[in-house]
PDB file as gemmi writes it, atoms N, CA and C in Angstrom:
CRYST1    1.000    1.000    1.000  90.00  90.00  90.00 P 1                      
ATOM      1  N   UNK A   1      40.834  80.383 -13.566  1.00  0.00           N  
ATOM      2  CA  UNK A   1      41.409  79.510 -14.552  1.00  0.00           C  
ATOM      3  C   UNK A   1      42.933  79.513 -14.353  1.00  0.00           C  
ATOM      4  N   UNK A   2      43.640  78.456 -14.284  1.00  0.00           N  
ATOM      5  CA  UNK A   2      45.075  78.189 -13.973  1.00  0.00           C  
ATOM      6  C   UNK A   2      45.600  78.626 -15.201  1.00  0.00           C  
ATOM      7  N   UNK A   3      47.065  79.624 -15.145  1.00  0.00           N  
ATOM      8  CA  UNK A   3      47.695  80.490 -15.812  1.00  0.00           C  
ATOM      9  C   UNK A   3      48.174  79.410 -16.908  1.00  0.00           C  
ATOM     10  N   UNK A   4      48.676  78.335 -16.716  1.00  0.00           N  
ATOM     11  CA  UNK A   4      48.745  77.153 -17.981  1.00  0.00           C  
ATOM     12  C   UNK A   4      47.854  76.865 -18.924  1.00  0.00           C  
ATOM     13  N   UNK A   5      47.073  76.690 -18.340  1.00  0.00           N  
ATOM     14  CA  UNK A   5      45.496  76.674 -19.257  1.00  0.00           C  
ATOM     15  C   UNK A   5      45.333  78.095 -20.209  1.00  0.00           C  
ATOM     16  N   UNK A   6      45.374  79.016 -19.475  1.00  0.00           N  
ATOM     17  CA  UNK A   6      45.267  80.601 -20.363  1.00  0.00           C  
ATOM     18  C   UNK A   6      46.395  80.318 -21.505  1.00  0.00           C  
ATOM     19  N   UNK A   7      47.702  80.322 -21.286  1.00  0.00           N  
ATOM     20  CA  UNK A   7      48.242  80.491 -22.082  1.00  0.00           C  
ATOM     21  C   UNK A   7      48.637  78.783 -22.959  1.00  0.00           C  
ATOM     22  N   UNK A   8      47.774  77.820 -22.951  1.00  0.00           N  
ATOM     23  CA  UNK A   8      47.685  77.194 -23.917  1.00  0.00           C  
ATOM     24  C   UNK A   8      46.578  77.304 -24.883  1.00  0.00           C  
ATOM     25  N   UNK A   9      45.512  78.034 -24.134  1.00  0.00           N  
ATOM     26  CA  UNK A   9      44.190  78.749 -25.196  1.00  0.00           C  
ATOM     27  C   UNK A   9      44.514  79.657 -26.065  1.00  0.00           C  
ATOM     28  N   UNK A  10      45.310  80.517 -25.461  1.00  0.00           N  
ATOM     29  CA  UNK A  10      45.628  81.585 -26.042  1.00  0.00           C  
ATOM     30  C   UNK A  10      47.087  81.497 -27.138  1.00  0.00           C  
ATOM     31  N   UNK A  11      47.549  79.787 -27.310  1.00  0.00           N  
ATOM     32  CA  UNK A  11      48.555  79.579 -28.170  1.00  0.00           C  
ATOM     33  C   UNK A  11      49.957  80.162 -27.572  1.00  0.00           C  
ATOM     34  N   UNK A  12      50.287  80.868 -26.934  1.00  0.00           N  
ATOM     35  CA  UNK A  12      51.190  80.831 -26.663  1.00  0.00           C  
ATOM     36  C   UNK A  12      52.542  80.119 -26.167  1.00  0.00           C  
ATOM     37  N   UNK A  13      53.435  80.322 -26.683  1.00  0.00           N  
ATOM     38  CA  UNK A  13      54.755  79.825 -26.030  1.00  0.00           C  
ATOM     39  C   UNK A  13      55.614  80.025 -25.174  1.00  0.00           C  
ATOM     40  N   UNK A  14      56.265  79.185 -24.513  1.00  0.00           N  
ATOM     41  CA  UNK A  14      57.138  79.285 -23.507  1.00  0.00           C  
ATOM     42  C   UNK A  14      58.538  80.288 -24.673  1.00  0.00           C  
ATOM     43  N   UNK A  15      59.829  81.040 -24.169  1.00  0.00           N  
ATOM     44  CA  UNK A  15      60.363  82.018 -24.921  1.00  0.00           C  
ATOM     45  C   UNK A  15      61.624  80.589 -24.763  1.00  0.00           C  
ATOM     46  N   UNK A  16      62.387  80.519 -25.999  1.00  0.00           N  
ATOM     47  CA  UNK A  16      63.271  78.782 -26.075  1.00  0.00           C  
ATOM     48  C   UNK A  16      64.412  79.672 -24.713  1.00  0.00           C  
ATOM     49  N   UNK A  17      64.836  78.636 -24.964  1.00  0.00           N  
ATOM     50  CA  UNK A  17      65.978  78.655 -23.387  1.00  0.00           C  
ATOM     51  C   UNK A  17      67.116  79.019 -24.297  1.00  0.00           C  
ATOM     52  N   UNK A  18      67.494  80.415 -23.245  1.00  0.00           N  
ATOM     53  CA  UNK A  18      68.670  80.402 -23.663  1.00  0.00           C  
ATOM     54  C   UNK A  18      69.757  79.900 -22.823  1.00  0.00           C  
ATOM     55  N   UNK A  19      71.054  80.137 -23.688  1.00  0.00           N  
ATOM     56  CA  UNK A  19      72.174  78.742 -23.643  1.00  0.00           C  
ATOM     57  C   UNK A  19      72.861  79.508 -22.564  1.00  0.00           C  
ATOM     58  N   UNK A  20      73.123  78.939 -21.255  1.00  0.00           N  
ATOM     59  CA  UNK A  20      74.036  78.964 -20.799  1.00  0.00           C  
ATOM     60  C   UNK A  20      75.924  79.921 -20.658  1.00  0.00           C  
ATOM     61  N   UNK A  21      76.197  79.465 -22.046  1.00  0.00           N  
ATOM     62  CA  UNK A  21      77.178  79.507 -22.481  1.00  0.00           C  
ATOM     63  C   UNK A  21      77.629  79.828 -23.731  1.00  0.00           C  
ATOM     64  N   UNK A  22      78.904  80.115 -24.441  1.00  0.00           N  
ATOM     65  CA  UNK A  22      78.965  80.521 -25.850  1.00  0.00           C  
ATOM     66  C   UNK A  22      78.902  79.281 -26.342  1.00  0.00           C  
ATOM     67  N   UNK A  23      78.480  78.935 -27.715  1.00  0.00           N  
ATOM     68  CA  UNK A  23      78.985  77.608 -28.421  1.00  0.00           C  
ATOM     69  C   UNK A  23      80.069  77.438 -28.505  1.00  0.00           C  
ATOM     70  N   UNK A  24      80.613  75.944 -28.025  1.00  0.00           N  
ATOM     71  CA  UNK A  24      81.701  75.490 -27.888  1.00  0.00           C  
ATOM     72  C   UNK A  24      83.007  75.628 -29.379  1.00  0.00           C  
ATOM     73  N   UNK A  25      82.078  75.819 -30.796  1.00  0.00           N  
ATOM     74  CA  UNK A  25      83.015  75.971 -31.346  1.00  0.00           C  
ATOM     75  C   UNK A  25      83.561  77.735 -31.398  1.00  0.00           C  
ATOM     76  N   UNK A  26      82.957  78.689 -30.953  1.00  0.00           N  
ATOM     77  CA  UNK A  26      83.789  80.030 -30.710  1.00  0.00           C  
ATOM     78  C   UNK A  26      84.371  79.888 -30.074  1.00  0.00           C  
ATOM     79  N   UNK A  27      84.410  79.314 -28.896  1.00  0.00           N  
ATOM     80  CA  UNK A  27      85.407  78.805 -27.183  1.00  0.00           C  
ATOM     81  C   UNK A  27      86.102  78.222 -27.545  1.00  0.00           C  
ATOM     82  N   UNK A  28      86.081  77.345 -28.823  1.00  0.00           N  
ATOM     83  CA  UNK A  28      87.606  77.064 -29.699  1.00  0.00           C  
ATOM     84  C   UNK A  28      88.401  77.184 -30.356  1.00  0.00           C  
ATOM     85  N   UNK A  29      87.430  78.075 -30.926  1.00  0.00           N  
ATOM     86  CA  UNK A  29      88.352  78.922 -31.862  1.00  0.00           C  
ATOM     87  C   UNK A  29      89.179  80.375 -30.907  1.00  0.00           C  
ATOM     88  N   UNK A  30      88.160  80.558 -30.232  1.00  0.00           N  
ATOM     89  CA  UNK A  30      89.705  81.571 -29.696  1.00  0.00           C  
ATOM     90  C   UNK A  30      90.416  81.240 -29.079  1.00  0.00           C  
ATOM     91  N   UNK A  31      89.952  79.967 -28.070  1.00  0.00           N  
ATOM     92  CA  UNK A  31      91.671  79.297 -27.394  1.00  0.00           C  
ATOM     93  C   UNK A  31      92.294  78.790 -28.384  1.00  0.00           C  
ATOM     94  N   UNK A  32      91.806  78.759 -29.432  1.00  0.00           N  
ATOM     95  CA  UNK A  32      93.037  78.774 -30.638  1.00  0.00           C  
ATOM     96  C   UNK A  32      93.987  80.080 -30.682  1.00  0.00           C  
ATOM     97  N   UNK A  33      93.652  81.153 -31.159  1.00  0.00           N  
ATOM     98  CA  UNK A  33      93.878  82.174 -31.510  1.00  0.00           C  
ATOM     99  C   UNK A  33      94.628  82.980 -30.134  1.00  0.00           C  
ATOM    100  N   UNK A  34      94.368  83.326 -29.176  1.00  0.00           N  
ATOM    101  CA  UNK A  34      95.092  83.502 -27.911  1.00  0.00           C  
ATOM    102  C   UNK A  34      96.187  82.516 -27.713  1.00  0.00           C  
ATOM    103  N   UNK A  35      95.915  81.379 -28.017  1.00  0.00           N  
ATOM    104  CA  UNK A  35      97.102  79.947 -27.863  1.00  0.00           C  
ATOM    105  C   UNK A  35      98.195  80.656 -28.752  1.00  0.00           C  
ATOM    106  N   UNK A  36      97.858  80.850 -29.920  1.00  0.00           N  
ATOM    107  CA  UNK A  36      98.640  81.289 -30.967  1.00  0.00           C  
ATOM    108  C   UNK A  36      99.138  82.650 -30.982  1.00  0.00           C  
ATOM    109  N   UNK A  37      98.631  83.711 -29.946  1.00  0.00           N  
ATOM    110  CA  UNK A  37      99.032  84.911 -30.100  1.00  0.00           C  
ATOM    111  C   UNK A  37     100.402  84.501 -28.700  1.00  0.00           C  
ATOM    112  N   UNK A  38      99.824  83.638 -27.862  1.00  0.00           N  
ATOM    113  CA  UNK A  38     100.897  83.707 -26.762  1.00  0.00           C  
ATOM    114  C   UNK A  38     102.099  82.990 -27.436  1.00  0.00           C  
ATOM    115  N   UNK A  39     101.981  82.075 -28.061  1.00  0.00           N  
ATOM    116  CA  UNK A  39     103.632  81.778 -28.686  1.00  0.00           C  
ATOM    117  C   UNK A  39     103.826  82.205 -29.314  1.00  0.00           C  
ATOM    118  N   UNK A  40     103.315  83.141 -29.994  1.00  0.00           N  
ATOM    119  CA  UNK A  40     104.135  84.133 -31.067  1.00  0.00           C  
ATOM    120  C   UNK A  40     104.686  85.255 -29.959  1.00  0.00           C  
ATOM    121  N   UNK A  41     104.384  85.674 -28.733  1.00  0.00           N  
ATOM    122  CA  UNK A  41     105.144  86.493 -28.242  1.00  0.00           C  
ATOM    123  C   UNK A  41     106.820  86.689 -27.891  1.00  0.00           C  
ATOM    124  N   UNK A  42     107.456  87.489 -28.835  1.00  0.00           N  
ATOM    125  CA  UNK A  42     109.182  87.572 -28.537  1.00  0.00           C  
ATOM    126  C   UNK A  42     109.510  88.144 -27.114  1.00  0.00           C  
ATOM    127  N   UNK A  43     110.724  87.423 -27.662  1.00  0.00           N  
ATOM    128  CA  UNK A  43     111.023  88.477 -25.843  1.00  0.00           C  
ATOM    129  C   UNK A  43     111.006  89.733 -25.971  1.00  0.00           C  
ATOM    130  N   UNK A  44     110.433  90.728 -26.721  1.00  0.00           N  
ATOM    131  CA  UNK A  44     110.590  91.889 -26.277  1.00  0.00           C  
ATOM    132  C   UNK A  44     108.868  92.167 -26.166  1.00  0.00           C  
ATOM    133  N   UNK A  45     108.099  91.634 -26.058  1.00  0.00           N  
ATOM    134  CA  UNK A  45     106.958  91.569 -25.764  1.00  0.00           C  
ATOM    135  C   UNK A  45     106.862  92.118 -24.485  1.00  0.00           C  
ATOM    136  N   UNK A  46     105.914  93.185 -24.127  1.00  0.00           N  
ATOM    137  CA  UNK A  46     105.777  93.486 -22.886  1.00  0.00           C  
ATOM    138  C   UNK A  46     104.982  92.567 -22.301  1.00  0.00           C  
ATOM    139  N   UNK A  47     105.283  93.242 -20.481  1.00  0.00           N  
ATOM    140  CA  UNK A  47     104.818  92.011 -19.751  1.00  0.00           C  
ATOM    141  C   UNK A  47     103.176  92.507 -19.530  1.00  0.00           C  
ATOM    142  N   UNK A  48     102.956  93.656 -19.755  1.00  0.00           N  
ATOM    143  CA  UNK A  48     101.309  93.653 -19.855  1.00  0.00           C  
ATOM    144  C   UNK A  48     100.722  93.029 -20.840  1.00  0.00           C  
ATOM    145  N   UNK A  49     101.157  92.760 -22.437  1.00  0.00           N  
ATOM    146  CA  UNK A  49     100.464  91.940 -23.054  1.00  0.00           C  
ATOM    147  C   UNK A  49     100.899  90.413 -22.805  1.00  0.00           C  
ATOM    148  N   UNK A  50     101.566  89.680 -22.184  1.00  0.00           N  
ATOM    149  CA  UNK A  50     102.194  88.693 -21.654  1.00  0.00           C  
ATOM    150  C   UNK A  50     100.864  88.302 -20.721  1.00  0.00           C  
ATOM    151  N   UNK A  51     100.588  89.058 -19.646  1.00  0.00           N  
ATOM    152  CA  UNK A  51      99.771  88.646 -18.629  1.00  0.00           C  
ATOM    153  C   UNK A  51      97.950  88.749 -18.841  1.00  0.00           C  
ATOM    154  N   UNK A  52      98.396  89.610 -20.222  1.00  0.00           N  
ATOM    155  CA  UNK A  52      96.786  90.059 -20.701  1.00  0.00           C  
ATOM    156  C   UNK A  52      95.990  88.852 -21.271  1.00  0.00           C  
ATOM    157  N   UNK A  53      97.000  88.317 -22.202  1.00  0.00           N  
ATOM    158  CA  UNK A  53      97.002  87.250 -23.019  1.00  0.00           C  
ATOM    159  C   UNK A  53      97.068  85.863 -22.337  1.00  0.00           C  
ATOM    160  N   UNK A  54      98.032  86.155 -21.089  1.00  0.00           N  
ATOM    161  CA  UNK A  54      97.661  84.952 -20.465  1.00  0.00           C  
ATOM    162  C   UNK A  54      96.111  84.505 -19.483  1.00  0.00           C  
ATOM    163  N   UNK A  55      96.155  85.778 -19.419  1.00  0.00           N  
ATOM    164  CA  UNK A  55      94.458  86.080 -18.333  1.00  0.00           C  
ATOM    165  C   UNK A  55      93.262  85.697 -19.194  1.00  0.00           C  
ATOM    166  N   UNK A  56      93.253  86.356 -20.270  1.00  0.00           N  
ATOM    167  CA  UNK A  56      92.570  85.318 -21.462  1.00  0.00           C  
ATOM    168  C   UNK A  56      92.795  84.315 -21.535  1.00  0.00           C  
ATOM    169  N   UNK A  57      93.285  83.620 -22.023  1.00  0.00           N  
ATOM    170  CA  UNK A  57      93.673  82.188 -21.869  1.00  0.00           C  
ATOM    171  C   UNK A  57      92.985  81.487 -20.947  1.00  0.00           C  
ATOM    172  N   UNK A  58      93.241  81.680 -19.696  1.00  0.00           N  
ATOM    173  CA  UNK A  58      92.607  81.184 -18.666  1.00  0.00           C  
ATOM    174  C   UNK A  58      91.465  81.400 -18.535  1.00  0.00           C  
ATOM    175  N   UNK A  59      90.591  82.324 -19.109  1.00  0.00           N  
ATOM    176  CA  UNK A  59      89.288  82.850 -18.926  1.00  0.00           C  
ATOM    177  C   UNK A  59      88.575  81.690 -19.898  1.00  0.00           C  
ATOM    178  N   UNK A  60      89.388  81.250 -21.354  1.00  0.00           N  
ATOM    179  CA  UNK A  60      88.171  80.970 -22.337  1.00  0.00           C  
ATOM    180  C   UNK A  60      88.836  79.751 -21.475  1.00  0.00           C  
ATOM    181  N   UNK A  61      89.481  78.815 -21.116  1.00  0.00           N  
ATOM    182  CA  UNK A  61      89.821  77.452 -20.451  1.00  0.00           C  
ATOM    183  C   UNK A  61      88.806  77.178 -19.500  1.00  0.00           C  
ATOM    184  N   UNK A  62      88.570  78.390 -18.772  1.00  0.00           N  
ATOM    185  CA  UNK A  62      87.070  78.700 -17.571  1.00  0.00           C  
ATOM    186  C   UNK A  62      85.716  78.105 -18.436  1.00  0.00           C  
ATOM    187  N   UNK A  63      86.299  79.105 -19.700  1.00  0.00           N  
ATOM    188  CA  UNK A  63      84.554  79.110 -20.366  1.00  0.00           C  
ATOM    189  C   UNK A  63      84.532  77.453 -20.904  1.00  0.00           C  
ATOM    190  N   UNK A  64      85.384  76.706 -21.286  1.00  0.00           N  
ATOM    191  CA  UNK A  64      85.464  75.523 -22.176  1.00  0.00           C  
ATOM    192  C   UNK A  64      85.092  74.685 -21.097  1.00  0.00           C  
ATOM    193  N   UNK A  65      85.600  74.549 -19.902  1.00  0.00           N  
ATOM    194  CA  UNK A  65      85.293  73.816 -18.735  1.00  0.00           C  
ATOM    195  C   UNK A  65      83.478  73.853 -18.245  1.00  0.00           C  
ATOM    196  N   UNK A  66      83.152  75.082 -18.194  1.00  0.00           N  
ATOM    197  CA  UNK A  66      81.714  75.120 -17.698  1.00  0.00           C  
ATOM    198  C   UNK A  66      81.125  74.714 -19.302  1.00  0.00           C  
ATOM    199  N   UNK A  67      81.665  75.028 -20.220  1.00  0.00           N  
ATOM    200  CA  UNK A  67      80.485  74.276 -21.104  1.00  0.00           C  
ATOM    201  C   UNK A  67      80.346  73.035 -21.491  1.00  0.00           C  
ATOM    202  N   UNK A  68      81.981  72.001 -20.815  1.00  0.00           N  
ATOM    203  CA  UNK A  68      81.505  70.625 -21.076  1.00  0.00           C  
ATOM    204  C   UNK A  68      81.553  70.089 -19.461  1.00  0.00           C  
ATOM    205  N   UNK A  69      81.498  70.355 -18.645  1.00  0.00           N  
ATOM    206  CA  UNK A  69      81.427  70.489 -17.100  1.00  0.00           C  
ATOM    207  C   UNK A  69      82.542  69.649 -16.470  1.00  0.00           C  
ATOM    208  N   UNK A  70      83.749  70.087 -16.604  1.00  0.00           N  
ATOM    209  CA  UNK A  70      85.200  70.097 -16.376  1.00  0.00           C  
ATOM    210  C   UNK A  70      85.462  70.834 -14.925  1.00  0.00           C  
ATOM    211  N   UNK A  71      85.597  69.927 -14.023  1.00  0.00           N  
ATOM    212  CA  UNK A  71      86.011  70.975 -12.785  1.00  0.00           C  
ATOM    213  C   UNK A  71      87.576  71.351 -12.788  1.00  0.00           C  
ATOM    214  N   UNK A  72      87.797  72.951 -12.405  1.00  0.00           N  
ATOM    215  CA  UNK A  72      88.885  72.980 -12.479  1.00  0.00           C  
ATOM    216  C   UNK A  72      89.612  73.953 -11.933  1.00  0.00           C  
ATOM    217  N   UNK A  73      90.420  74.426 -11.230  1.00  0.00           N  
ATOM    218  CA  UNK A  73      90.833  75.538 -10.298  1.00  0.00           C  
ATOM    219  C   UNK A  73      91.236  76.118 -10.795  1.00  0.00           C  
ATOM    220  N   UNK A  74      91.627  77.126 -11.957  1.00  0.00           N  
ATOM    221  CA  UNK A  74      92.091  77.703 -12.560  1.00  0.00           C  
ATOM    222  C   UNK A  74      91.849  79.502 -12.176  1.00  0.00           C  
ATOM    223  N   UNK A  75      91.197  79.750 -11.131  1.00  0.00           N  
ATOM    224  CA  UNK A  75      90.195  80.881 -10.755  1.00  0.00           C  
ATOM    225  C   UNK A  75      90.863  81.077  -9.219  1.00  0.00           C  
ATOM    226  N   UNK A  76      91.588  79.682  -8.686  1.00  0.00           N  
ATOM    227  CA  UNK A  76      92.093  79.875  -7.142  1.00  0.00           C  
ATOM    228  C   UNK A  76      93.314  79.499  -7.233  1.00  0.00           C  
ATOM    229  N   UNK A  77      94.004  78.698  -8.119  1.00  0.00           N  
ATOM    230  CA  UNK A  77      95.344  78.522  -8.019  1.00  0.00           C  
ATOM    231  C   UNK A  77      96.309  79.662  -8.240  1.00  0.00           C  
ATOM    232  N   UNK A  78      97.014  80.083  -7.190  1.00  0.00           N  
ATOM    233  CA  UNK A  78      97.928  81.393  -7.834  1.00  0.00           C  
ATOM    234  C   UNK A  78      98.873  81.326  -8.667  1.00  0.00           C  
ATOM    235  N   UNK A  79      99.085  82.243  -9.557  1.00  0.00           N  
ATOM    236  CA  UNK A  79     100.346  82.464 -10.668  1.00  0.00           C  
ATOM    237  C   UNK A  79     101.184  81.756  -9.973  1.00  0.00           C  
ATOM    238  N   UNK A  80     102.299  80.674 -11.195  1.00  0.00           N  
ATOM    239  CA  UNK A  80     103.527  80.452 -10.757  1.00  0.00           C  
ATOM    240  C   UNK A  80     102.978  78.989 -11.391  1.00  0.00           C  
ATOM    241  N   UNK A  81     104.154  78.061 -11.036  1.00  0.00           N  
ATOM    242  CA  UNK A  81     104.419  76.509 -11.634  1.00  0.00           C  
ATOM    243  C   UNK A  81     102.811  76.028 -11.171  1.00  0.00           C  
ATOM    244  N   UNK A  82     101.976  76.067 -10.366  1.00  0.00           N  
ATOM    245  CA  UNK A  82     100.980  75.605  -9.581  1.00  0.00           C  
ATOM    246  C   UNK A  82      99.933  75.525 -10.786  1.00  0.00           C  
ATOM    247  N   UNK A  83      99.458  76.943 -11.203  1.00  0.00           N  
ATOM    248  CA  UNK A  83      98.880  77.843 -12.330  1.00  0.00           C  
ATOM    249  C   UNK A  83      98.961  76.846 -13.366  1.00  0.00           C  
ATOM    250  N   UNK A  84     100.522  76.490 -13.639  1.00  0.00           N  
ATOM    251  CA  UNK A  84     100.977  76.039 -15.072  1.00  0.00           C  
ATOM    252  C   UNK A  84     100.443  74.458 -15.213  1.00  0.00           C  
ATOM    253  N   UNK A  85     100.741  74.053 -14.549  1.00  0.00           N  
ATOM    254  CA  UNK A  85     100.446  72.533 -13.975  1.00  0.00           C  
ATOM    255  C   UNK A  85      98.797  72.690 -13.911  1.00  0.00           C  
ATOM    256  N   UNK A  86      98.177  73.376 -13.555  1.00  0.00           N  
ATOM    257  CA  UNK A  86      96.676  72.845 -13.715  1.00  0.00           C  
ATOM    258  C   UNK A  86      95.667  73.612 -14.880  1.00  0.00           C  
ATOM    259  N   UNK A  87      96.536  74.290 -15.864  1.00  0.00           N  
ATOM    260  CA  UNK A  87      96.204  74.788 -17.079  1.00  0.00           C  
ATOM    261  C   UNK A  87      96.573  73.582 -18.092  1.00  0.00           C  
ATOM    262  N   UNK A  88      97.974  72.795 -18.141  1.00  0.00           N  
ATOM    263  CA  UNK A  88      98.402  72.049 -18.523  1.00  0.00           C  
ATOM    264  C   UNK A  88      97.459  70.614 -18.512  1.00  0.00           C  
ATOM    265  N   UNK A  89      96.321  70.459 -17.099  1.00  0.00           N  
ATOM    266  CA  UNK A  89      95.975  69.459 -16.160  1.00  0.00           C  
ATOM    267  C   UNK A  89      94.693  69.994 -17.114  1.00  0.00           C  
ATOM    268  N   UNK A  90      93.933  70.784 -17.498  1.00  0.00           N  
ATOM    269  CA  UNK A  90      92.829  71.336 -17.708  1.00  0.00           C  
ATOM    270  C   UNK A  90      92.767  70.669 -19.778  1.00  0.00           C  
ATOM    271  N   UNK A  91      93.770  71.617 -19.973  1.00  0.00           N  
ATOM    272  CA  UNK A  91      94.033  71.572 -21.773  1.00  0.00           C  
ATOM    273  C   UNK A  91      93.842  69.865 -22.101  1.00  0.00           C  
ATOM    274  N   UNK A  92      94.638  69.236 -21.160  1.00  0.00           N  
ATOM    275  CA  UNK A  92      94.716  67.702 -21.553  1.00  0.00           C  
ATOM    276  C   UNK A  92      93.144  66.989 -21.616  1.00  0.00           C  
ATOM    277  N   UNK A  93      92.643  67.363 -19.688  1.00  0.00           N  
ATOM    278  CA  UNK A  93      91.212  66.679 -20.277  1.00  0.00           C  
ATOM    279  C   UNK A  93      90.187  67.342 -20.987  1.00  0.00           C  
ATOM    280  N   UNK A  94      90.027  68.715 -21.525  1.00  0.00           N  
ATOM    281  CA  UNK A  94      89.545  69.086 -22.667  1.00  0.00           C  
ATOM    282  C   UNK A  94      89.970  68.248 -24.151  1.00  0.00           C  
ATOM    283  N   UNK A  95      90.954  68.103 -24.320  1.00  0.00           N  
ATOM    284  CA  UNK A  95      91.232  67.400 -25.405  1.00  0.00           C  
ATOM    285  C   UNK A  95      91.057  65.635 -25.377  1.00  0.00           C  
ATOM    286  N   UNK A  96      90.893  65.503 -24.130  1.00  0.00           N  
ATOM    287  CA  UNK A  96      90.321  64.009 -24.059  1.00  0.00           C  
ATOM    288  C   UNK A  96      88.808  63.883 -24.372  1.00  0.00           C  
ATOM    289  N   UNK A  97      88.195  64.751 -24.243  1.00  0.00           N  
ATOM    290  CA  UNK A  97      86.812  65.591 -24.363  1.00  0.00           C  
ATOM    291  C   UNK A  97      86.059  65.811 -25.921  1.00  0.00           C  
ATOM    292  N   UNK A  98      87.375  65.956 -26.437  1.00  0.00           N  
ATOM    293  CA  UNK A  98      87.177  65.927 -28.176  1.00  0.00           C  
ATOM    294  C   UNK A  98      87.510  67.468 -28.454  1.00  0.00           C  
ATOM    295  N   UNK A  99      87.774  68.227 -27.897  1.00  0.00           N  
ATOM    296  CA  UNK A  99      88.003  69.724 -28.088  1.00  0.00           C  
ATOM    297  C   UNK A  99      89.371  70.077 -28.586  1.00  0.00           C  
ATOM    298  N   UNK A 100      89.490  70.835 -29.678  1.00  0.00           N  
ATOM    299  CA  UNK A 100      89.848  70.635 -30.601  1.00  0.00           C  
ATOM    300  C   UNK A 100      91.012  72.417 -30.808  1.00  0.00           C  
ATOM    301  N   UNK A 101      91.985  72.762 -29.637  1.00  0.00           N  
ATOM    302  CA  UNK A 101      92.542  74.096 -29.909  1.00  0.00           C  
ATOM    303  C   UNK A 101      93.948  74.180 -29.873  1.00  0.00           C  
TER     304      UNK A 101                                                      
END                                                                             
């Protein structure tokens, strides 16, 4: 007897799919909140929380991209104006997107 058949006799269910990804509104709310912790940084802010905060940043921009399927280099472009320019390049078409940080 074909294993489909068994387990439609036997009532069973397939287990629901899980998601991919976080829901898009936590992935916005903390590129809120990281957005907001990096301009609140003074200059006497060290440069480990500077780069910590910025590495975040870029991570949930990663995560916002794969969950509305945004290609985007943010993972190969190295630190420096390059970086800035395609974080800048990223934030814009997320927000063309309807995303909201």
């Amino acid at each position: 007897m074909p294993f489909g058949l068994v387990k439609a006799l036997l009532g069973l269910r397939p287990p629901p799919p899980v998601p991919e990804h976080r829901p898009i509104e936590r992935i916005a709310a903390d590129l809120r909140r990281v957005r907001c912790a990096r301009a609140g940084f003074g200059q006497g802010a060290s440069a480990a929380k500077k780069i910590g905060a910025r590495q975040a940043y870029d991570a949930l921009l990663s995560q916002a991209c794969a969950a509305l399927g945004v290609e985007h280099r943010l993972r190969v472009v190295p630190e420096g104006m390059d970086r800035e320019f395609e974080r800048m390049r990223v934030e814009e078409r997320l927000k063309e997107l309807g995303l909201s940080f």
